[in-house]
Backbone as ProteinMPNN parsed JSONL, in Angstrom:
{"seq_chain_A": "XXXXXXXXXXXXXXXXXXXXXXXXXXXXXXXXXXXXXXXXXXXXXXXXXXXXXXXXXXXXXXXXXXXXXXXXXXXXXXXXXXXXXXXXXXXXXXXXXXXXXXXXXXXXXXXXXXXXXXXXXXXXXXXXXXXXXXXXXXXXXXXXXXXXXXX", "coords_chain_A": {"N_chain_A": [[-88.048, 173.156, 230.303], [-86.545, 169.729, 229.522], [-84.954, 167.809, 231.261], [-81.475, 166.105, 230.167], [-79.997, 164.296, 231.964], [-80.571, 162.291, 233.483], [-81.629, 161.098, 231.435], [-79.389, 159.907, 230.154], [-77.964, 158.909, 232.052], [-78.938, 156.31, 231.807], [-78.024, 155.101, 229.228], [-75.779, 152.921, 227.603], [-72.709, 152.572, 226.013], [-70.412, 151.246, 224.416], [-67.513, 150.983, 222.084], [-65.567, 149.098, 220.386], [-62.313, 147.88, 218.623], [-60.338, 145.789, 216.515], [-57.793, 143.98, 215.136], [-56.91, 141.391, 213.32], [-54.838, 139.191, 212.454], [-55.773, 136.735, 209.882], [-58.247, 135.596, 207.676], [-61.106, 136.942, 206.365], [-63.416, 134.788, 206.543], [-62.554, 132.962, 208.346], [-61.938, 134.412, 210.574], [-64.565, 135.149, 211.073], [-65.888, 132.551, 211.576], [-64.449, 131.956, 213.798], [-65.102, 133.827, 215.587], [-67.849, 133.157, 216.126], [-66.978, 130.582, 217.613], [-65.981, 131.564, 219.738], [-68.145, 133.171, 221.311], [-69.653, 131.537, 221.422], [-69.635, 127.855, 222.294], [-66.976, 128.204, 223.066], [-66.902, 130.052, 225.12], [-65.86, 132.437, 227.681], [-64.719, 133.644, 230.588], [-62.781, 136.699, 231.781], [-61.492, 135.929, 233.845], [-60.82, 133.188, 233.263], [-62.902, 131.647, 233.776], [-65.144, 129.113, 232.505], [-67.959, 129.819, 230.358], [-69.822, 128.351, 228.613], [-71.283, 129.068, 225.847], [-74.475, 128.646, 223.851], [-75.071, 129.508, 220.288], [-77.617, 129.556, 217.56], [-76.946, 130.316, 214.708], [-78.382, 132.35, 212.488], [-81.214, 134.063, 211.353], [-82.882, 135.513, 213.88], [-82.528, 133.405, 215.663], [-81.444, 131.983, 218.628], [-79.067, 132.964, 221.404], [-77.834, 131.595, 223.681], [-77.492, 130.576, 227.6], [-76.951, 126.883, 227.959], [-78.079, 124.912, 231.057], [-78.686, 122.506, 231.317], [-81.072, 120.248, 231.778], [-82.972, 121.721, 231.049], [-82.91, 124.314, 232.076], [-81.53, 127.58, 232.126], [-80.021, 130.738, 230.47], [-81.146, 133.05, 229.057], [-79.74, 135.358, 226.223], [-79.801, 136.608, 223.962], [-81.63, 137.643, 221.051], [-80.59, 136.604, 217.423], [-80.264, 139.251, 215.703], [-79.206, 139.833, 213.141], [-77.605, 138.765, 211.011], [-74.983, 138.11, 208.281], [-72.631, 136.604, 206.551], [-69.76, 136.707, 205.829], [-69.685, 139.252, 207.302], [-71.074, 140.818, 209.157], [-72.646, 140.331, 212.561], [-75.162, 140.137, 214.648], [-76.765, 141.134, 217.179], [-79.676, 140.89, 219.861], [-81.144, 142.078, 222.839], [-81.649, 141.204, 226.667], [-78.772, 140.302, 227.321], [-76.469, 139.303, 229.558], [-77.472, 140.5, 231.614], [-79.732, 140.838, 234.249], [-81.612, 142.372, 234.747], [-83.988, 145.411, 233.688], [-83.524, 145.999, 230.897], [-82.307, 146.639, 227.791], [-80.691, 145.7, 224.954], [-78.066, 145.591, 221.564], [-75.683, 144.18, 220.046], [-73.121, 144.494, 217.779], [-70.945, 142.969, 215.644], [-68.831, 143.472, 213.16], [-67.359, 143.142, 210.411], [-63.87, 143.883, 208.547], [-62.055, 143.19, 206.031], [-58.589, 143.427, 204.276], [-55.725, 142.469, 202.727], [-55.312, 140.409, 204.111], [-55.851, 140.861, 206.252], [-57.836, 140.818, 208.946], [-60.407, 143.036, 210.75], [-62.028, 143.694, 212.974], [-64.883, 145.38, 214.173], [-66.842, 146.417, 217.308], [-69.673, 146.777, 218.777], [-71.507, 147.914, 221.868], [-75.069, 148.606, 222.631], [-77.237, 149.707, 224.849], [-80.2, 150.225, 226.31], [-81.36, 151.016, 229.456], [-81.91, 150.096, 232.535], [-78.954, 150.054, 234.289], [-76.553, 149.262, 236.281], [-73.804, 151.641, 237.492], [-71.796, 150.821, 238.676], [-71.411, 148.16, 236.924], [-70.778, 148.68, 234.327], [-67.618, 149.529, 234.082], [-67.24, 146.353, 233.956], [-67.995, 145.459, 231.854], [-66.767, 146.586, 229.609], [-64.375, 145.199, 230.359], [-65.196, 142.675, 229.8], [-66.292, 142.252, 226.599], [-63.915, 143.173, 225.464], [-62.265, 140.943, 226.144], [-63.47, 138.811, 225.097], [-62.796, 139.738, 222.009], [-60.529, 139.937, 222.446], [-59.301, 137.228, 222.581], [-60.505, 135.931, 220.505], [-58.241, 136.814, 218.534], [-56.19, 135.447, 219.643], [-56.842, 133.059, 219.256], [-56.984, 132.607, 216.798], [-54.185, 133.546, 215.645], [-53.164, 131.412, 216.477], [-53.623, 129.577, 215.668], [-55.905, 127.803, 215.633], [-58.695, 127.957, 214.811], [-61.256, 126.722, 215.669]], "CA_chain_A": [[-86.906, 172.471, 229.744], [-86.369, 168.834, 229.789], [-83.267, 167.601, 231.882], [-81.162, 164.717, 229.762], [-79.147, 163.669, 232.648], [-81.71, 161.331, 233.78], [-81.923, 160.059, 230.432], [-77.424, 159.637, 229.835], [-77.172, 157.316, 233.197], [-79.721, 154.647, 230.681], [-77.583, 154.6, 228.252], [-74.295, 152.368, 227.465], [-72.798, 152.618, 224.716], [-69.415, 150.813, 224.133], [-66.947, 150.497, 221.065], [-63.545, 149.043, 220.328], [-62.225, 147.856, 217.559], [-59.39, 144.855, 216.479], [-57.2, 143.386, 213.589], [-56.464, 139.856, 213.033], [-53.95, 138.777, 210.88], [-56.468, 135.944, 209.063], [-58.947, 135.812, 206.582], [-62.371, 136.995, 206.763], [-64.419, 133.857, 206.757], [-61.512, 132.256, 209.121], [-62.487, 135.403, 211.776], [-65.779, 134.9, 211.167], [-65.845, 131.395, 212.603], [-63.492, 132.296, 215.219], [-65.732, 134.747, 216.574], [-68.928, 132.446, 216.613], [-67.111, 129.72, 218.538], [-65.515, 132.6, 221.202], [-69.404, 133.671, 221.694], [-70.194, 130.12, 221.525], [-68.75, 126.932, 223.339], [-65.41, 128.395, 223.611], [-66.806, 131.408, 225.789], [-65.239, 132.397, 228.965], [-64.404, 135.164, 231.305], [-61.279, 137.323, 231.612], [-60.789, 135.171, 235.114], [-60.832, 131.993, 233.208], [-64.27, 130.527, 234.121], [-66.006, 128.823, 231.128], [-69.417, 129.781, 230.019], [-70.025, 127.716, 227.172], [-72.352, 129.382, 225.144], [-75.198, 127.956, 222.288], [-75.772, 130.242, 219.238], [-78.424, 129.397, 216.824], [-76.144, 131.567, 213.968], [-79.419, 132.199, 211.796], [-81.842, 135.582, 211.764], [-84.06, 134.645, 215.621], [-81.558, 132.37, 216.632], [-80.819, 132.301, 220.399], [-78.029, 133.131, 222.004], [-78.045, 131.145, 225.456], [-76.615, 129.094, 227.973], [-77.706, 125.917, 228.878], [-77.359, 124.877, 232.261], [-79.288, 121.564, 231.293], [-82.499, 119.743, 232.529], [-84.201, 122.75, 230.666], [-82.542, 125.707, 232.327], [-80.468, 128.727, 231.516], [-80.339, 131.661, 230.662], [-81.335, 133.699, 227.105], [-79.35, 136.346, 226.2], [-80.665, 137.798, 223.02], [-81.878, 136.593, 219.568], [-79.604, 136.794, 216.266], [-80.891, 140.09, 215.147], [-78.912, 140.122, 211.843], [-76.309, 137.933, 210.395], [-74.621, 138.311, 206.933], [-71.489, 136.251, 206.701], [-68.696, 136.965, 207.004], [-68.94, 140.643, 207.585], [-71.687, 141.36, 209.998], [-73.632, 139.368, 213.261], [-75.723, 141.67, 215.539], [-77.171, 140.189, 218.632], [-80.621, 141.406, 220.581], [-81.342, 140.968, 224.25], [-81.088, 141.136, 228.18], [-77.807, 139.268, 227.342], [-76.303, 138.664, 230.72], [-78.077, 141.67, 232.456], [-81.136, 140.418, 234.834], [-82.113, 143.996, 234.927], [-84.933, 145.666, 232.726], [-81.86, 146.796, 229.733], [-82.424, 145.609, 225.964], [-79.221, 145.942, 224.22], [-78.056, 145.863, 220.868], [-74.277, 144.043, 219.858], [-73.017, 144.47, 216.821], [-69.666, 142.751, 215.019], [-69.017, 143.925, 211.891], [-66.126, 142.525, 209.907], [-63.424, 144.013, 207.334], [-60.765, 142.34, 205.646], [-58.051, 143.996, 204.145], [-54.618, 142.756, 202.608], [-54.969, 139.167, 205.028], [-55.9, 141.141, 208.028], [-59.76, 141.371, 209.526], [-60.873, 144.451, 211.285], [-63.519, 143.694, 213.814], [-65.668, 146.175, 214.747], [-67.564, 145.833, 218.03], [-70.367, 148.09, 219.354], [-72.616, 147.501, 222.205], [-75.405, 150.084, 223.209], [-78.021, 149.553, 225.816], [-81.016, 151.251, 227.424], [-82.179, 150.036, 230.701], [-81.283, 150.685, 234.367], [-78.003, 149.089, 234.378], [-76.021, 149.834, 237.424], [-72.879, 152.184, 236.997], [-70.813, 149.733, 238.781], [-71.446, 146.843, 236.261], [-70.265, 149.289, 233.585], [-66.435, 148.855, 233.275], [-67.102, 144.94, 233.475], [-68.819, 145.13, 230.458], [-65.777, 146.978, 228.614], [-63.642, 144.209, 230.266], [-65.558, 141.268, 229.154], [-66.025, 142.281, 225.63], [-62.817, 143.487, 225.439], [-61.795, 139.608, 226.589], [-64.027, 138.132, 223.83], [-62.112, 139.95, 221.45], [-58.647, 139.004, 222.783], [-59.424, 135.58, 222.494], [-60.59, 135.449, 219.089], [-57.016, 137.163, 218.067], [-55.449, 134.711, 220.208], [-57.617, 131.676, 218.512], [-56.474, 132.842, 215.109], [-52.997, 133.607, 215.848], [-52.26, 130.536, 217.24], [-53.739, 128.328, 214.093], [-56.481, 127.03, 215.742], [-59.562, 128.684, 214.681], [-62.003, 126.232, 215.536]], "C_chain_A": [[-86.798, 171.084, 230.372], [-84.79, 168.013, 230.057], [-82.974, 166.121, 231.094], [-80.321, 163.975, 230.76], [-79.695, 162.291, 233.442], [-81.397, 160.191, 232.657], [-80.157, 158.879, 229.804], [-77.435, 158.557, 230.986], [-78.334, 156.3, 232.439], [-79.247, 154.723, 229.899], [-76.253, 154.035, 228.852], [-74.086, 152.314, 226.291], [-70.646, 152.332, 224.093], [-68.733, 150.228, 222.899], [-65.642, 150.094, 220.911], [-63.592, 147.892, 219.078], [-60.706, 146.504, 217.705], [-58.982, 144.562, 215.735], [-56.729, 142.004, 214.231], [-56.162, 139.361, 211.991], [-54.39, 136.945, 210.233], [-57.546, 136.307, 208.556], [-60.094, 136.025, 207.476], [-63.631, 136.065, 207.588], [-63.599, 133.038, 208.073], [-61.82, 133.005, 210.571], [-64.212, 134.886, 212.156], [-66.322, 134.137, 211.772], [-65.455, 131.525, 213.636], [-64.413, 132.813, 216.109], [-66.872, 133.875, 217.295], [-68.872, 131.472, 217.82], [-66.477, 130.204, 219.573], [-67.426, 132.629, 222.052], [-70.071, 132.612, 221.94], [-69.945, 129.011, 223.076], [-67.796, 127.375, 223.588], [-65.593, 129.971, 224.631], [-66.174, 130.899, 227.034], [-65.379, 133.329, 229.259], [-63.125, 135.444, 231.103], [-60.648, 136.404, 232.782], [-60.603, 133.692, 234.647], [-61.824, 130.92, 233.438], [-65.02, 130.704, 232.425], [-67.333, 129.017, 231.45], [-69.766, 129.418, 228.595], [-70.998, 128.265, 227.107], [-73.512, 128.3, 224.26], [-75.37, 129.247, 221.838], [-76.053, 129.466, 218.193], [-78.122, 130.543, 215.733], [-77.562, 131.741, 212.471], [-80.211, 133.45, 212.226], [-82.96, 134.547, 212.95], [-83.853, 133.939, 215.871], [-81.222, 132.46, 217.712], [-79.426, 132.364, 220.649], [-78.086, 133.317, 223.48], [-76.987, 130.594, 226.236], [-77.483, 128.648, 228.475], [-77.196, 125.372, 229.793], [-77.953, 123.441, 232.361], [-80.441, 121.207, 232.141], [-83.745, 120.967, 231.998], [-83.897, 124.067, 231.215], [-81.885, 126.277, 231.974], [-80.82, 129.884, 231.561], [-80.233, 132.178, 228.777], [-80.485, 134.803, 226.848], [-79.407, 137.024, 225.208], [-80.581, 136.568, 221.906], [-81.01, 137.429, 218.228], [-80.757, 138.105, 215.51], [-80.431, 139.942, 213.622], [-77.907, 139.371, 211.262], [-75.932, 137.844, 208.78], [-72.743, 137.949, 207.008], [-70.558, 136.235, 205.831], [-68.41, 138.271, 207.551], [-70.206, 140.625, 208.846], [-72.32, 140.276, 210.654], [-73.928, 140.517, 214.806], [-76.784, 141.006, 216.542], [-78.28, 141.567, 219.246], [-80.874, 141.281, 221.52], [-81.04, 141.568, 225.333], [-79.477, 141.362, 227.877], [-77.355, 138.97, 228.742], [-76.608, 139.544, 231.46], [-79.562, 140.901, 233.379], [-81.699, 141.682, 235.648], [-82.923, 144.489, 233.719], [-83.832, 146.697, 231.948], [-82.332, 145.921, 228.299], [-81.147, 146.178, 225.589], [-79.055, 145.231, 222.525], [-76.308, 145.564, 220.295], [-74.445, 143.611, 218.5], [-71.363, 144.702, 216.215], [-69.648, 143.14, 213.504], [-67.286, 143.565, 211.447], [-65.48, 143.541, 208.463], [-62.255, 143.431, 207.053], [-59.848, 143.35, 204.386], [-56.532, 143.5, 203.668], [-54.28, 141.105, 203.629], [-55.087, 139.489, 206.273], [-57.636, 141.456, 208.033], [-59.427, 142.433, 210.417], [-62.117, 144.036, 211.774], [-63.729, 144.83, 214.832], [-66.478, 146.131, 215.641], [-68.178, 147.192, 218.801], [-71.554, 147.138, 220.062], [-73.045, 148.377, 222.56], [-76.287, 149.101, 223.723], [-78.726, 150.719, 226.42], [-81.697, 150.412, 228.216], [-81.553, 150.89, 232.052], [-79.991, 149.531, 234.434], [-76.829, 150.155, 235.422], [-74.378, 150.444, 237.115], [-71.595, 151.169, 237.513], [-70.506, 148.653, 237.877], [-70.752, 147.329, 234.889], [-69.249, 148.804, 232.865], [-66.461, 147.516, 233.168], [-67.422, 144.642, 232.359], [-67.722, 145.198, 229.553], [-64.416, 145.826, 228.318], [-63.784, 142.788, 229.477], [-65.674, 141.252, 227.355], [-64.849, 142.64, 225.112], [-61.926, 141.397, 225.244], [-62.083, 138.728, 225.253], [-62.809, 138.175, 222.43], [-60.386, 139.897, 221.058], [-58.854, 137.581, 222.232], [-59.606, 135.115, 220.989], [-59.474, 135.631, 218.338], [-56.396, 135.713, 218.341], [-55.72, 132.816, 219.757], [-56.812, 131.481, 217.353], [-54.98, 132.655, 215.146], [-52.515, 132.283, 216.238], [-52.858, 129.352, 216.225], [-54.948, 127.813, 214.792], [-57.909, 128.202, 215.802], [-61.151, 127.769, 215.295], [-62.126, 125.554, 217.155]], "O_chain_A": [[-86.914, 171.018, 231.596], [-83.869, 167.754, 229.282], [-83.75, 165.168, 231.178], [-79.889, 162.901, 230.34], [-78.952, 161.42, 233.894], [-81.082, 159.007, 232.772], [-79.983, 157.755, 229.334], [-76.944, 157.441, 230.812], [-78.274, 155.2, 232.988], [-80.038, 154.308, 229.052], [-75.71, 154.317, 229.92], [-74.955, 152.069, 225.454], [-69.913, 153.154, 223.541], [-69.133, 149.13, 222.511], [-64.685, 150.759, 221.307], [-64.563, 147.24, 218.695], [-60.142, 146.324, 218.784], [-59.821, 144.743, 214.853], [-56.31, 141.731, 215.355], [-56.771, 139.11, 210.95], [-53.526, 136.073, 210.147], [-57.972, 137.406, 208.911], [-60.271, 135.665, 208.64], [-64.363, 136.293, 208.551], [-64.384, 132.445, 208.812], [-61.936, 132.333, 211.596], [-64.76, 134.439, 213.164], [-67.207, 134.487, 212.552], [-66.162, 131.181, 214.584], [-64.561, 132.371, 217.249], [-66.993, 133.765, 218.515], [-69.737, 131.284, 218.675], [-66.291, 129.406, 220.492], [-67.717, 132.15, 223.148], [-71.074, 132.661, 222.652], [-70.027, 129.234, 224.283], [-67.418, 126.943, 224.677], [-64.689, 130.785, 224.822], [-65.962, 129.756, 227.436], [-66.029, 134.137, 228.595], [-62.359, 134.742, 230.442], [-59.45, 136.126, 232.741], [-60.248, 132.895, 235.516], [-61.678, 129.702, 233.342], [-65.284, 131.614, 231.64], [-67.883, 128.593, 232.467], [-69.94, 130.189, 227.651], [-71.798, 128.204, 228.041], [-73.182, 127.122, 224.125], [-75.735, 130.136, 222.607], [-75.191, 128.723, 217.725], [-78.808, 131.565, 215.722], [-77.378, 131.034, 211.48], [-79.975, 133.926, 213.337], [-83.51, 133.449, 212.868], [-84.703, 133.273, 216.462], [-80.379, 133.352, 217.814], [-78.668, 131.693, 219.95], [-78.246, 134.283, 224.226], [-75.89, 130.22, 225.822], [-78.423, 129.119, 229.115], [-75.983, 125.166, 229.755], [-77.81, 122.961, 233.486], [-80.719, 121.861, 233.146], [-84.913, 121.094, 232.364], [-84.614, 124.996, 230.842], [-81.181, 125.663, 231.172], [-81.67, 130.316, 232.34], [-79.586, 131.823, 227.791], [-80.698, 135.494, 227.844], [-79.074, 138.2, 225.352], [-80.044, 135.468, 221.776], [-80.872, 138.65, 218.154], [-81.812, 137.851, 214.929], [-81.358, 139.933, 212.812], [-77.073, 140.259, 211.085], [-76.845, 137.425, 208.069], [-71.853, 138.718, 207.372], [-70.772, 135.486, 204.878], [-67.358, 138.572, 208.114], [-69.611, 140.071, 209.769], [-72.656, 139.301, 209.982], [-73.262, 141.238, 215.549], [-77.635, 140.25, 216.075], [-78.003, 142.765, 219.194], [-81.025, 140.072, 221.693], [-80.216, 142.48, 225.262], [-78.945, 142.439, 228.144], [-78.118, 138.125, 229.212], [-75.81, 139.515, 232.396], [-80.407, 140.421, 232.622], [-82.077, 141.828, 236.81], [-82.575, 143.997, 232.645], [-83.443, 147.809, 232.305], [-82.598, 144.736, 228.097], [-80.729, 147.22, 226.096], [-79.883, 144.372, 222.223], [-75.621, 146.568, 220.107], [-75.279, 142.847, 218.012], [-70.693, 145.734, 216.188], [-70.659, 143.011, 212.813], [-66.286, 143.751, 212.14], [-66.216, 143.907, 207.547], [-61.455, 143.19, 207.956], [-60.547, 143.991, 203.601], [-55.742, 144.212, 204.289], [-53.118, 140.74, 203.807], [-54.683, 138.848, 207.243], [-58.353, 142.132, 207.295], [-58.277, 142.677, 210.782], [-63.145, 144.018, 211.096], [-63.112, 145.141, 215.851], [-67.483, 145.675, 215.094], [-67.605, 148.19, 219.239], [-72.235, 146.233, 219.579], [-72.296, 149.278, 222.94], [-76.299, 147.934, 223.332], [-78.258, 151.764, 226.872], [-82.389, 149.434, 227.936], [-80.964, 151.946, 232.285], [-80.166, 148.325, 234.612], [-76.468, 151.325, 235.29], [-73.673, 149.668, 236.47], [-70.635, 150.852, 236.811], [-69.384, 148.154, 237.966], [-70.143, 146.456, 234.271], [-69.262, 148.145, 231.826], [-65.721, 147.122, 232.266], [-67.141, 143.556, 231.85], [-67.503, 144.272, 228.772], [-63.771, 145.53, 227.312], [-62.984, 142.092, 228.851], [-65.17, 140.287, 226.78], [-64.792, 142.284, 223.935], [-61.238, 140.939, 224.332], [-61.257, 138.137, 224.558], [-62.177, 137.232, 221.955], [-59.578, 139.852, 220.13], [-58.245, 137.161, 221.249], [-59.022, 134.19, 220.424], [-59.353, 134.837, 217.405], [-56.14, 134.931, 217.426], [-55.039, 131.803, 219.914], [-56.153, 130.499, 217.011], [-54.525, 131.61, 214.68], [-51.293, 132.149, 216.299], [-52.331, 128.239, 216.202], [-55.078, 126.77, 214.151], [-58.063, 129.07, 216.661], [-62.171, 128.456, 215.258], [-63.048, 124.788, 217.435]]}, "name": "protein", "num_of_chains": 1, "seq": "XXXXXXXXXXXXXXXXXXXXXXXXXXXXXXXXXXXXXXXXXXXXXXXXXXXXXXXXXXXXXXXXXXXXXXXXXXXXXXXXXXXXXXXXXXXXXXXXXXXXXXXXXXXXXXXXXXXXXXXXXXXXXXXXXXXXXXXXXXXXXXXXXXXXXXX"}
């Protein structure tokens, strides 16, 4: 018999979910420039992003003079409902991962759907930060919208 407990601490596999009282295509943007230039942390430190919003588009930061860091390529994009990201992303641990927004609109309200899974050796401590930081993303894009300034 083959033990899966081995195999459960390599996985992650995080979902949560959001409404935003604006339009589809209006979210849609929102989200790109959260994940984008307008990224950050939950503590308030900016990490301006680049995404290349296009299928094998990067999703980096540049730290200029030619450095940075990669954090996955635009696996899938179909706008305004779905953008699905491939990659390290901010892991510098052997982990491929797998994020995926998925959009519904409804009546003047979006419904973003957010799922990240991962297999790799990713340390159990680094875990809940993960739930926090995407969690954060997703605040922010509410908080973009809500407040009229989507852009």
């Amino acid at each position: 018999m083959i033990s899966t407990a081995g195999i459960d601490s390599l996985i992650l596999n995080l979902t949560q979910e959001i409404q935003v009282h604006a339009t589809l295509e209006t979210t849609f943007a929102a989200l790109l420039e959260q994940l984008g230039p307008a990224n950050d942390t939950p503590d308030g430190r900016s990490i301006p992003m680049k995404i290349e919003p296009w299928p094998g588009g990067r999703w980096f930061r540049d730290l200029g003079d030619g450095n940075g860091h990669c954090w996955g390529l635009v696996q899938a994009i179909k706008r305004p409902t779905l953008f699905e990201i491939t990659g390290p992303l901010f892991m510098s641990y052997p982990v491929v991962s797998n994020v995926q927004y998925r959009l519904t609109e409804e009546n003047g309200v979006t419904l973003i759907k957010f799922h990240h899974m991962a297999l790799g050796l990713i340390p159990d401590n680094d875990k809940p930060g993960m739930a926090k930081g995407w969690n954060h993303i997703l605040s922010r894009v509410r908080a973009r919208l809500e407040a009229g300034r989507p852009h």
